[in-house]
C-alpha positions in Angstrom: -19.9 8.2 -12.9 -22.4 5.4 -12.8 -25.6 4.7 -14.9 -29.1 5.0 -14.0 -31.8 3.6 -15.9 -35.2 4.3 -14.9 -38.5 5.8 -15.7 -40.1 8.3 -14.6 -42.7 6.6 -12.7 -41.0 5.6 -9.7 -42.8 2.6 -8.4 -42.9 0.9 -11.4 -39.9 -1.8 -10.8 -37.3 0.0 -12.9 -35.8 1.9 -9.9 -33.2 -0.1 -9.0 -31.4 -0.4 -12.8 -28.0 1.0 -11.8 -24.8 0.1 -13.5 -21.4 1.1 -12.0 -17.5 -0.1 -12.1 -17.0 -3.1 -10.3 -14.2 -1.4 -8.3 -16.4 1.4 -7.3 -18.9 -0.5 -6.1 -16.2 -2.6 -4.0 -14.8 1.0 -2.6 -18.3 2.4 -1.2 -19.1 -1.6 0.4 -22.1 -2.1 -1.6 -25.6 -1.9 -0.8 -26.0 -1.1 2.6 -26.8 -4.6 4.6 -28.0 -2.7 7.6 -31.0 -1.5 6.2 -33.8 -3.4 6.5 -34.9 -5.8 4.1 -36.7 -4.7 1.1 -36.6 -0.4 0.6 -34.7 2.7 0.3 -31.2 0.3 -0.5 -31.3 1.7 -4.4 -31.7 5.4 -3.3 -29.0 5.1 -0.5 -26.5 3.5 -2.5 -26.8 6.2 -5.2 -27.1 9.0 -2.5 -23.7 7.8 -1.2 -22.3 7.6 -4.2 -23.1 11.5 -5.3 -22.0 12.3 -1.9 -18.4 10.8 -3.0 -18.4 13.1 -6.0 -19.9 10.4 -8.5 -22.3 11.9 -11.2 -25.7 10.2 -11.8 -26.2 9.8 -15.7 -29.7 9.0 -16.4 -31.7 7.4 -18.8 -35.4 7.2 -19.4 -35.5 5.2 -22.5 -38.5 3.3 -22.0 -37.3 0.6 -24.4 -34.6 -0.2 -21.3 -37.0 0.0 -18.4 -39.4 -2.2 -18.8 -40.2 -4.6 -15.8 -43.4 -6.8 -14.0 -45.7 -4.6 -12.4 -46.0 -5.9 -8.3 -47.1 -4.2 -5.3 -44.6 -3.0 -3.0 -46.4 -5.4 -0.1 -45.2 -8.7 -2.7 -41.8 -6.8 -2.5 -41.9 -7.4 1.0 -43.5 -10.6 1.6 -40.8 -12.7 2.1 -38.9 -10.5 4.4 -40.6 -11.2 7.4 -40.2 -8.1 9.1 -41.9 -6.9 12.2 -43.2 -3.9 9.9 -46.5 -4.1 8.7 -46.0 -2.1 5.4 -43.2 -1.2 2.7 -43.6 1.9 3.7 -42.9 2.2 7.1 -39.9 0.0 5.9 -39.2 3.0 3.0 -39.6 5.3 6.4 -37.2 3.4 8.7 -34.0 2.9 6.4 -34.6 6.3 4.5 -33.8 7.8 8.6 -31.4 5.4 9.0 -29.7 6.7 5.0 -29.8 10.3 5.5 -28.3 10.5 8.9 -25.4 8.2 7.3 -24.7 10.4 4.8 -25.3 13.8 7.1 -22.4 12.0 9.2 -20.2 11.3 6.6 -20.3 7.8 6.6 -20.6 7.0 2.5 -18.9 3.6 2.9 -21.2 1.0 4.0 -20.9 -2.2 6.0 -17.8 -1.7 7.2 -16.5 -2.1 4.0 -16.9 -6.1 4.5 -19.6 -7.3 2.7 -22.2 -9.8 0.4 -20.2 -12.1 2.5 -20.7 -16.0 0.3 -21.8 -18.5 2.3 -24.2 -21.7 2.0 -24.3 -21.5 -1.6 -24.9 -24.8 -3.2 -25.5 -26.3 -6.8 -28.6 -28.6 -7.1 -26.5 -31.6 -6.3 -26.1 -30.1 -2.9 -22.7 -29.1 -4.1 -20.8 -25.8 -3.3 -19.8 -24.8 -6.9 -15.6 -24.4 -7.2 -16.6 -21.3 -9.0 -18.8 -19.8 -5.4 -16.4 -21.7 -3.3 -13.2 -19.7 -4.7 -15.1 -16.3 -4.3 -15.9 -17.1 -0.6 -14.4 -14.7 1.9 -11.7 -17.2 3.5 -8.5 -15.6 2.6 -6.3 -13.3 5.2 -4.3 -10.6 4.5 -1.1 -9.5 6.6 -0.4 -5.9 7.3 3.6 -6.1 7.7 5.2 -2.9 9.2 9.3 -2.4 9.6 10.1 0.2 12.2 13.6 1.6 13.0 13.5 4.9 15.4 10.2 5.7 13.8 8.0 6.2 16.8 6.6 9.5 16.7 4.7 7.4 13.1 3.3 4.7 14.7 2.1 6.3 17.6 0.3 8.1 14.6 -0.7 5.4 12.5 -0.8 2.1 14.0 -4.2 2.0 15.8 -6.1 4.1 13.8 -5.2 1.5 11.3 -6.0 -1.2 13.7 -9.3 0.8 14.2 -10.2 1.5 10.9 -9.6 -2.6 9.7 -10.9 -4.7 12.2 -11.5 -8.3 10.4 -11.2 -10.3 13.7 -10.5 -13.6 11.3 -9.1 -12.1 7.7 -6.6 -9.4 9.5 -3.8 -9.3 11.1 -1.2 -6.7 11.2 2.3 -7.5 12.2 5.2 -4.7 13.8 8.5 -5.6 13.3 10.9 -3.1 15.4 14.4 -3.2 13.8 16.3 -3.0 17.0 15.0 0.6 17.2 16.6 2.8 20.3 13.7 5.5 20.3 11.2 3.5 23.4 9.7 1.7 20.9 9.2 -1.3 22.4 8.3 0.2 26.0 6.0 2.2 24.1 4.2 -1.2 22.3 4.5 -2.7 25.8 1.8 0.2 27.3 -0.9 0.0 24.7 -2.2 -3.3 26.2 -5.4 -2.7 23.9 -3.5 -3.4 20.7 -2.7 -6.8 21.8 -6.6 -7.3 22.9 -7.4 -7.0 18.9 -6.1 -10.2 19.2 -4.8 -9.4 15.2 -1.8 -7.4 16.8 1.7 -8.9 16.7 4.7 -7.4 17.7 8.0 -9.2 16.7 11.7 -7.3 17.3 15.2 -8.4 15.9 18.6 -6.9 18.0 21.3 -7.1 15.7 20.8 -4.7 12.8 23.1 -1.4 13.5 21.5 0.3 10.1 17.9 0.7 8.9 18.0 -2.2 5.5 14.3 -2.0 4.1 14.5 -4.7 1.8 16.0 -7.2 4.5 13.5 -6.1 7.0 10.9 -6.0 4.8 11.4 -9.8 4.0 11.6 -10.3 7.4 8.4 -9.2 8.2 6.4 -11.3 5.4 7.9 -14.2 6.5 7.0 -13.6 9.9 3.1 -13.0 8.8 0.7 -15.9 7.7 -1.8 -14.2 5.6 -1.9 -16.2 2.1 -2.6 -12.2 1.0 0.8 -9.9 2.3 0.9 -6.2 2.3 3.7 -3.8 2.8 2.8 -0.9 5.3 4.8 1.8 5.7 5.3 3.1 9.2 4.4 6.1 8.0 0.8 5.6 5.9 -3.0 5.4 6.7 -4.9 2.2 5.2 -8.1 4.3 4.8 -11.3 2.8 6.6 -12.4 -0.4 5.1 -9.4 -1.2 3.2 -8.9 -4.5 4.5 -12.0 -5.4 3.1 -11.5 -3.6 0.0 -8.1 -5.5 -1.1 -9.8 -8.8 0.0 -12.5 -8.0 -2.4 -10.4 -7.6 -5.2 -8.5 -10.6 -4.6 -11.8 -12.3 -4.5 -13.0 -10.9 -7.9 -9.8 -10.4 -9.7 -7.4 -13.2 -11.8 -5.2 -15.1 -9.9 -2.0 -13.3 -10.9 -2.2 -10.0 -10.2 -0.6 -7.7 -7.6 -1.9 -4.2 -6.2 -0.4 -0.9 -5.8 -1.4 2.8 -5.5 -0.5 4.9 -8.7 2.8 7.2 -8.6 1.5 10.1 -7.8 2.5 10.1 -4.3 6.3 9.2 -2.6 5.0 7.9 0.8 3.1 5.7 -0.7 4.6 4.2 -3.7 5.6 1.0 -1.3 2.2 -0.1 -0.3 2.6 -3.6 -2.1 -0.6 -6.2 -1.8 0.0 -9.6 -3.0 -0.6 -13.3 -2.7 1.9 -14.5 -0.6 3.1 -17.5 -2.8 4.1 -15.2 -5.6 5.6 -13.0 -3.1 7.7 -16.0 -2.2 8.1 -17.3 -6.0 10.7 -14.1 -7.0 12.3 -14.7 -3.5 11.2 -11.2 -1.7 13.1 -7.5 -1.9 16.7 -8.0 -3.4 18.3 -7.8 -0.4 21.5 -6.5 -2.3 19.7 -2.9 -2.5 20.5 -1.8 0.5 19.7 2.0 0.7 16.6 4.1 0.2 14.4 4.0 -3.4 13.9 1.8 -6.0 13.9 -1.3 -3.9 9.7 -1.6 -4.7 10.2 -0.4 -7.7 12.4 -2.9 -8.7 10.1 -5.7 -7.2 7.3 -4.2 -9.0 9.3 -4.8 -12.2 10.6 -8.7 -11.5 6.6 -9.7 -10.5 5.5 -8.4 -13.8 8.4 -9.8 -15.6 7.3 -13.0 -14.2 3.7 -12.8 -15.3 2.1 -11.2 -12.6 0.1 -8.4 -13.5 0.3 -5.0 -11.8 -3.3 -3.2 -10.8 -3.5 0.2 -9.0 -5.5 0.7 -6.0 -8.4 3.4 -7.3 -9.2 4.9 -4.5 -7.5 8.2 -3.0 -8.7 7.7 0.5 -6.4 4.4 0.9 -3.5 6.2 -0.5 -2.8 8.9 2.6 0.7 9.2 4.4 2.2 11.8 7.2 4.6 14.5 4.6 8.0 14.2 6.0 11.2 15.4 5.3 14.4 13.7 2.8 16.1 14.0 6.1 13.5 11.2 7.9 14.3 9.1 4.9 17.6 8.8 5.2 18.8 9.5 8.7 18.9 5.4 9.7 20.0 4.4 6.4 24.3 3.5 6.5 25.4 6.8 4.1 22.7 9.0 6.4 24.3 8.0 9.8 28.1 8.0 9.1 28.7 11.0 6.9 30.1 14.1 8.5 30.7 16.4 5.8 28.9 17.0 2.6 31.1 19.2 -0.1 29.4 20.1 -3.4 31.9 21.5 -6.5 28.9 23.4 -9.4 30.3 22.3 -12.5 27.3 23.2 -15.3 23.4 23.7 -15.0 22.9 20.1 -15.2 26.0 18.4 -13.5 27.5 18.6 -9.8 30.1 17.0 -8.0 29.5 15.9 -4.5 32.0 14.8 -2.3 31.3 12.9 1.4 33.4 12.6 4.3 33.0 9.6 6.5 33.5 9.0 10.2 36.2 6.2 9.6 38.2 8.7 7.6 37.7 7.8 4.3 35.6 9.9 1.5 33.4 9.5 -1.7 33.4 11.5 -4.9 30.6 11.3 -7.3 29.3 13.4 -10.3 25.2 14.1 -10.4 23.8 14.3 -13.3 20.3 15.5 -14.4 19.3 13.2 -17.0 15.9 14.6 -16.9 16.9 18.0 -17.8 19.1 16.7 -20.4 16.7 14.5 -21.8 13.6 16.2 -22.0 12.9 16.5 -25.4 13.3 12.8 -25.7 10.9 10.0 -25.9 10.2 6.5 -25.2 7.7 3.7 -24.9 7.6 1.4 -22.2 5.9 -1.8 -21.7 5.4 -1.7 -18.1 5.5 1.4 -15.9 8.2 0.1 -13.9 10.5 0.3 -17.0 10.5 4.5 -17.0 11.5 4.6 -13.5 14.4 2.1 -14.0 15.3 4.2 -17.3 18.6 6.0 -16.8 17.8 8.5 -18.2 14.8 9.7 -16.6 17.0 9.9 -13.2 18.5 12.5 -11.6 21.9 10.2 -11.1 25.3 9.7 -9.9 28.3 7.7 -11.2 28.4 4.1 -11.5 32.3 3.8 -10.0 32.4 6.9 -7.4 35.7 8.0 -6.6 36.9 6.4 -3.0 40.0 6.8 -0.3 41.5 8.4 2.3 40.2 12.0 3.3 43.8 12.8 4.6 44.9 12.7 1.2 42.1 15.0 -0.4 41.6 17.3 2.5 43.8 20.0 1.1 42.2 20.3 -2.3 38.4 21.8 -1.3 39.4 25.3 -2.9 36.7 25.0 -5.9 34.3 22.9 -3.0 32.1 25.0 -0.5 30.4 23.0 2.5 26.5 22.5 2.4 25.4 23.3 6.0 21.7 23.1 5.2 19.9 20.0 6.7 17.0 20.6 3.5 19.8 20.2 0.7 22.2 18.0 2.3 19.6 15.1 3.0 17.8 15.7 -0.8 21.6 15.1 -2.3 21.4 12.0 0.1 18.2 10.5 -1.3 19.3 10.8 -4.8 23.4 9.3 -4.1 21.4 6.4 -1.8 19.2 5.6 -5.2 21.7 5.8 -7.6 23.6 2.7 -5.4 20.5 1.1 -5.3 20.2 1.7 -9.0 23.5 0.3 -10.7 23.1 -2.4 -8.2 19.8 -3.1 -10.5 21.3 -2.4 -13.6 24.3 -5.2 -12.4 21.5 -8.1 -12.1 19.5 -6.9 -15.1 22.4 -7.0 -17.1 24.0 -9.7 -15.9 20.4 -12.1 -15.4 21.8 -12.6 -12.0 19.2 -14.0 -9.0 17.8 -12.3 -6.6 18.7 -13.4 -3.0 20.2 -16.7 -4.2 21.4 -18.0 -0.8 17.8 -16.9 1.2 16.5 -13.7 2.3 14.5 -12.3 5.5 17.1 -14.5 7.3 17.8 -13.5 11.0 16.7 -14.4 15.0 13.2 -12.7 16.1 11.2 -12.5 19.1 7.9 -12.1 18.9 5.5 -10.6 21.7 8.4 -9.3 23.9 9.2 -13.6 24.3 13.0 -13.6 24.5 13.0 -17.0 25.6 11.9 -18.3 22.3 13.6 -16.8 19.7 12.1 -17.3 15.7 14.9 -18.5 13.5 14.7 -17.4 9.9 17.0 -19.7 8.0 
């Protein structure tokens, strides 16, 4: 919603009395700045706003409207416009309004706007107050790619497309020695590099998708003083660029930005200052499977005083829906299991048991803590803390049973095989988490640091330059 306080009398100065959340304001890009300069702006910024789904609450308390009586021509005298009148001005931007809003273009400016600039004190001074607000700061989109093609090709320049910000943008690729034309694909799209906010960088060695090492790499590879995590598979929303810069701008200085839980495939989409990225030493590189690696993160910024914010808006929180199988399939566990056995042992608890290519097998007991638990309670300080709660997990063993299939092969009377891609690859997500889970619990417990000897280490090549490899030390 947003307030609107005005009379009745509609050229009376009270008009443009609205009050709204700072955020929201942020997320439709203000007042529109290509209207001209003096009429209509008040109208079209509400108009866009109840074309978003806002409601207009109005009040005509006269006590809260008062304002100096002018004639629309003083309104305009210091415009200097080539229109003679306010109301051919009125005319002009109320065209210019409506056929926005019949398009479906509610967010204005791009999303980049009241842009500070020449703002000085009467010393001739620029305030440090003004000066810290001004839009200077850059933001790195970092993407980590392993045989994820058929995403980008989805994603990448409509993202490009939709947050162009030829100075506070860039947006950096980092193929993970993927084997699906990635790179001969990049190599065609000469256009992405003509952004001149394009990078594409590319490491050989890794055998194995490992988000949080890749990840790491790809922040250090960026130079925005703001860093944001981009899965391969999400849509920034247009204007989201300019929306995160804006909060930056407006918001205290240790804070970090997320979307709300609501949705998997987006859950990741970290925005922070760089330097407090780099103060808790990046993604613990010791989780090295799928889940709880952001979540995790999430938990040590806040720990170390950095407030977590959501990101508000819907529209910057859109992924492509894929399957558990996608998830997992360049993981380690996803690419060198054979055979998946499941043993039913109650409503609540199943054994699984894998079979590796090298021969050897794992045995592990899931538990549904969540079904078990569901008349149970709990507060928690931070958000972060329910998801890293035992007993709000779906979870396997600490110590899974390990060894030679050989040995076991003769005992899978009570097992039966799971043949079914669906199941197989949901058993997979929840197995990789629970690693990635007691590995958490090990450093919680034990106050252990995170990536002690370095992290995002490796050799990179950027912009297909293998004659000048990056090292990450």
């Amino acid at each position: 919603m947003f307030l609107h306080q005005c009379s009745d009398d509609g050229f009376d100065g009270s008009f443009g009395r609205i009050s709204i959340k700072r955020n929201d304001f942020l997320s439709i890009g203000g007042y529109n700045e290509s209207l001209a300069p003096a009429s209509y702006q008040d109208l079209d910024l509400i108009n866009r706003l109840m074309a978003k789904g806002y409601r207009r609450i109005e009040v005509k308390d006269s006590r809260y409207n008062r304002a100096i009586r002018n004639t629309k021509e003083e309104g305009i005298a210091f415009t200097h416009s080539s229109f003679k009148t306010w109301h051919e001005m009125d005319e002009y931007n109320a065209k210019i309004s409506q056929s926005n809003i019949l398009a479906g273009k509610l967010i204005a400016n791009g999303g980049s706007f009241g842009i500070r600039k020449n703002i000085f004190d009467i010393e001739g001074n620029v305030p440090k107050e003004v000066d810290s607000l001004k839009y200077a700061h850059k933001i790195s989109f970092n993407i980590t790619c392993m045989n994820r093609l058929h995403h980008i090709k989805q994603t990448l320049q409509q993202n490009i497309h939709d947050n162009f910000l030829s100075e506070q943008v860039e947006f950096n690729l980092l193929d993970y020695n993927s084997t699906d034309g990635l790179e001969r694909w990049v190599k065609q799209q000469g256009e992405l590099f003509d952004t001149s906010i394009f990078n594409y960088y590319k490491t050989i060695t890794p055998t194995c998708y490992h988000r949080t090492h890749s990840r790491n790499m790809a922040f250090r590879l960026s130079t925005g003083d703001i860093v944001c995590n981009l899965d391969a598979d999400n849509y920034l929303g247009e204007g989201f660029a300019a929306y995160i810069l804006n909060l930056f701008c407006v918001s205290d200085e240790k804070v970090f930005y997320t979307p709300r839980y609501s949705e998997r495939d987006v859950i990741g989409r970290l925005c922070l200052w760089r330097k407090h990225f780099l103060s808790v030493n990046g993604y613990n590189e010791a989780l090295s499977g799928y889940g709880l690696e952001d979540i995790e993160l999430y938990y040590r910024l806040w720990k170390s005083g950095i407030e977590q914010e959501f990101i508000s808006e819907n529209r910057f929180c859109k992924a492509i829906h894929h399957s558990h199988e996608e998830r997992v399939s360049q993981e380690y566990m996803g690419r060198h299991i054979i055979e998946m056995y499941l043993f039913y042992i109650n409503p609540y608890q199943t054994q699984v048991l894998l079979r590796y290519q090298d021969g050897s097998y794992s045995k592990t007991i899931l538990k549904d803590n969540i079904y078990c638990n569901y008349n149970r309670s709990s507060h928690y300080e931070n958000i972060n803390q329910y998801f890293l709660d035992e007993k709000n997990r779906i979870i396997g063993g600490k110590n899974p049973e390990g060894g030679q299939w050989k040995d076991i092969e003769g005992c899978l009377s009570s097992f039966y095989r799971v043949d079914n891609v669906d199941l197989q690859s949901e058993i997979l997500v929840y197995l990789s988490e629970t690693q990635n889970f007691w590995e958490i619990e090990r450093y919680e417990c034990g106050e252990l640091s995170v990536n002690p000897n370095g992290f995002g280490q490796g050799i990179a090549y950027k912009n297909f330059d293998y004659d000048n490899p990056i090292f990450l030390k």
